[in-house]
C-alpha positions in Angstrom: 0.0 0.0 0.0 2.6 2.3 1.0 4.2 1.8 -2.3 1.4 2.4 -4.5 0.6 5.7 -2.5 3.8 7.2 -3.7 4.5 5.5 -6.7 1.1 7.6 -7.4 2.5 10.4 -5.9 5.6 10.6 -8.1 3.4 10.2 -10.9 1.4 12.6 -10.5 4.8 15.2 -9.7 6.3 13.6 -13.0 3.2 15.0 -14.9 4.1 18.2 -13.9 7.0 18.4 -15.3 9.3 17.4 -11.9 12.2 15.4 -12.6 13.0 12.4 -10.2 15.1 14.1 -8.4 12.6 17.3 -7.4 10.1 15.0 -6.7 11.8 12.5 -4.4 13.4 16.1 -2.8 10.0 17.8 -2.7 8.8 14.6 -0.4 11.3 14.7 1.6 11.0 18.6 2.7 7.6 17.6 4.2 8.9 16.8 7.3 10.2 20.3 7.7 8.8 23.8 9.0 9.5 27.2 8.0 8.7 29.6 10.8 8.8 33.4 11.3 11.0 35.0 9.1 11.7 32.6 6.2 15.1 34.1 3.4 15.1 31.6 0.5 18.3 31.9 -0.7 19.1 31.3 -4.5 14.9 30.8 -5.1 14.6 32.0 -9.1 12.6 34.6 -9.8 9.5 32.3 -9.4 8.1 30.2 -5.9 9.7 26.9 -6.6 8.1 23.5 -6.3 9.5 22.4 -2.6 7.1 25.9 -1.4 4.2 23.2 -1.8 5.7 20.4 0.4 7.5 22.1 3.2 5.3 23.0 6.2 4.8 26.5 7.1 4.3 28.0 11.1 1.1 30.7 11.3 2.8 33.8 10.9 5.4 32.9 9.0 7.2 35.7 6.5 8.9 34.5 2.8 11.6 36.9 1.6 13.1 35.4 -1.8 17.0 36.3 -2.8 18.2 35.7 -6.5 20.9 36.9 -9.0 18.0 37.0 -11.7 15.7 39.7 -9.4 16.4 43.2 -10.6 17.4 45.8 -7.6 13.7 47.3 -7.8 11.8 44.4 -8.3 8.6 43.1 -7.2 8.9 39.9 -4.5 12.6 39.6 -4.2 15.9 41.0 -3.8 18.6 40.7 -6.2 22.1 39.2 -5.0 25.6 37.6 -5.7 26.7 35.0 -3.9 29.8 34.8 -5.0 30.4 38.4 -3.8 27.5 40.0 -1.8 26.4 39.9 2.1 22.8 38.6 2.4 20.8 42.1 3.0 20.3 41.2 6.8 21.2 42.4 10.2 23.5 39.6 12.3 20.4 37.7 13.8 17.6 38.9 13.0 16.3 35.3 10.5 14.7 32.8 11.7 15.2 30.3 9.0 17.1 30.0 5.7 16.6 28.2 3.1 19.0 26.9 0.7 17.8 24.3 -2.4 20.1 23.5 -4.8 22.2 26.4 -4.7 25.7 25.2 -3.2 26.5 23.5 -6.1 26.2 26.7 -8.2 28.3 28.4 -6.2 32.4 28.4 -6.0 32.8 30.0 -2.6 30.2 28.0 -0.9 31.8 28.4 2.3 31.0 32.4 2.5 27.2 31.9 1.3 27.3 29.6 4.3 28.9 31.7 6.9 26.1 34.0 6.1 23.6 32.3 6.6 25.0 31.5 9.6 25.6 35.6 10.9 21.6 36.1 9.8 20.2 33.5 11.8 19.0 34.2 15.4 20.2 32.2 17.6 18.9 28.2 17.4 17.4 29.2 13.9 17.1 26.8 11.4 19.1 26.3 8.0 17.0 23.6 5.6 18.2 23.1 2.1 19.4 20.1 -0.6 21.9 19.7 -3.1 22.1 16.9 -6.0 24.7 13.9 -5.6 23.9 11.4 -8.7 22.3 13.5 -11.2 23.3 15.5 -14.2 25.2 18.4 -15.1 23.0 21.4 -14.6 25.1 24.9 -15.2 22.9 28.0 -13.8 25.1 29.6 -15.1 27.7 27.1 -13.5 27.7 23.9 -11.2 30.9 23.2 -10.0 30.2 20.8 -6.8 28.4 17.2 -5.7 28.7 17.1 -2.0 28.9 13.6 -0.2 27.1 13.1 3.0 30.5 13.3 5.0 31.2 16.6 3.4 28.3 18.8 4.0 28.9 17.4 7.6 31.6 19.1 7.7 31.0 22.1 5.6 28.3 23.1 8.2 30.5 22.2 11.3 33.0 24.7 10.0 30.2 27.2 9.2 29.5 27.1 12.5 25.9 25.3 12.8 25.2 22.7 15.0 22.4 19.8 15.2 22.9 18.7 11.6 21.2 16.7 10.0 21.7 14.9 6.7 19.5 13.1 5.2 19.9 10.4 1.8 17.2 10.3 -0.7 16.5 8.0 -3.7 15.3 4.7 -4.1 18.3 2.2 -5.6 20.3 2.1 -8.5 17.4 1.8 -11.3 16.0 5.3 -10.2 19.7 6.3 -10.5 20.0 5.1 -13.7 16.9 6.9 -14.6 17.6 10.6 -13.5 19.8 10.5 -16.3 17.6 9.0 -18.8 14.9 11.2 -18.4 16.4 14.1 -19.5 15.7 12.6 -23.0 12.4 10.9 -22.3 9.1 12.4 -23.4 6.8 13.1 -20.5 3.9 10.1 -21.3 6.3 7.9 -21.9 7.9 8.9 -18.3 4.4 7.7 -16.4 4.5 4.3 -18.8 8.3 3.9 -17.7 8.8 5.0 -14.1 6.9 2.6 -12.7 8.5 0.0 -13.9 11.6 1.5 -12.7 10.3 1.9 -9.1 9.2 -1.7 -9.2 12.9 -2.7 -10.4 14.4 -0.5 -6.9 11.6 -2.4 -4.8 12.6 -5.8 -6.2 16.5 -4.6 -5.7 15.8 -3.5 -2.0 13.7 -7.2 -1.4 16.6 -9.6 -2.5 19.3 -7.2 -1.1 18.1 -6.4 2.3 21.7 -4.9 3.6 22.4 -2.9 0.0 23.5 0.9 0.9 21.3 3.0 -0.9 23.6 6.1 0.1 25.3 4.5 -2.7 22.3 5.4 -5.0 21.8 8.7 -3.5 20.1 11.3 -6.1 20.7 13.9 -3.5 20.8 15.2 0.3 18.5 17.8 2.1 19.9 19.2 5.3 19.1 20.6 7.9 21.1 22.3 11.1 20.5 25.1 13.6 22.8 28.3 14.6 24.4 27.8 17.9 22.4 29.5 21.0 23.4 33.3 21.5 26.1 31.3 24.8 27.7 28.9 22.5 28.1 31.5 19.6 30.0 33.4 22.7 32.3 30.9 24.0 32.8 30.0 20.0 33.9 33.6 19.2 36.4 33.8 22.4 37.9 30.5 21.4 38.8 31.6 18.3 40.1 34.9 19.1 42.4 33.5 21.4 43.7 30.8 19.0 43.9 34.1 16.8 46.3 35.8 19.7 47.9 32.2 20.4 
């Protein structure tokens, strides 16, 4: 039963136009929250997809940032990650989002450290980047992060709780996020069952396979330190610094 309900599900994404990748990404941000002030980091000039999956708190206020925004206009704020401060006070956000923008980026580790001076304290970071799927310039893509790195990417950035989290269903749906690219959409819903079915049959007969080792992509999600920690991180620093 379970199956069937999200075999239906990705169906019904995959008519939309959602590659395998988005879709199984989109499910996964439903176990996630934006709350109070929301920045959406790298989020086109249009609400993307994930908007309709993540959960949202009462209350809660979307601000969109994108190099494709002009300066003046209308729901968002133009900006360049490889050069510009997000337009915030140190604090003052209460949770950033981040979906598939590291690998677009060269100095990931600034866009990062941002994020991490915007947040209050104990505010949330969610996001995902792409591991096995194809190459995707906008207007470049120069990284796929591995589990262990974005571990400690985020550790050095400073956040704390992190959680990263595998998602893809075996090395047929693998296969396929490559595939597709040149597949007509009808012939995607005949198709991608079928390839579902083959991961299902995979996962049955191979109960201890690693399907990290399939992995289309990752979403995250990790919390600024509280206002003490950030403290007692900033003096240990400085005195390595005078060390």
């Amino acid at each position: 039963m379970i199956f069937h309900v999200q075999c239906f599900t990705i169906l019904r994404e995959t008519w939309r136009g959602k590659d395998i990748y988005r879709v199984l990404m989109n499910q996964a941000c439903a176990d996630f929250t934006m709350k109070g002030l929301t920045v959406d980091v790298g989020s086109s000039t249009r609400l993307a997809s994930y908007h309709r999956f993540l959960q949202k708190d009462p209350g809660t206020t979307l601000e969109c940032l994108d190099l494709g925004f002009e300066s003046t206009g209308i729901g968002g704020k133009r900006i360049d990650l490889e050069q510009d401060k997000l337009p915030y006070a140190d604090g003052v956000v209460d949770s950033v989002l981040m979906f598939n923008l590291l690998e677009h980026i060269y100095n990931y580790d600034q866009a990062l450290r941002e994020a991490a001076r915007v947040l209050k304290p104990g505010g949330q970071l969610i996001g995902a980047v792409p591991f096995l799927v194809n190459y995707h310039p906008d207007p470049h893509d120069y990284w796929r992060f591995t589990g262990e790195t974005l571990q400690n990417i985020f550790t050095q950035a400073g956040f704390k709780d992190i959680q990263v989290i595998s998602f893809g269903c075996g090395p047929f749906t693998a296969g396929w996020s490559h595939v597709e690219q040149v597949v007509p959409r009808i012939l995607k819903i005949i198709f991608l069952p079928l390839v579902l079915l083959f991961d299902a049959a995979v996962s049955a007969l191979v109960p201890k396979m690693n399907k990290d080792r399939f992995s289309l992509g990752f979403l995250f999600h990790c919390r600024a330190p509280a206002a003490g920690e950030a403290q007692a991180k900033s003096i240990q620093v400085a005195g390595a610094q005078a060390a």
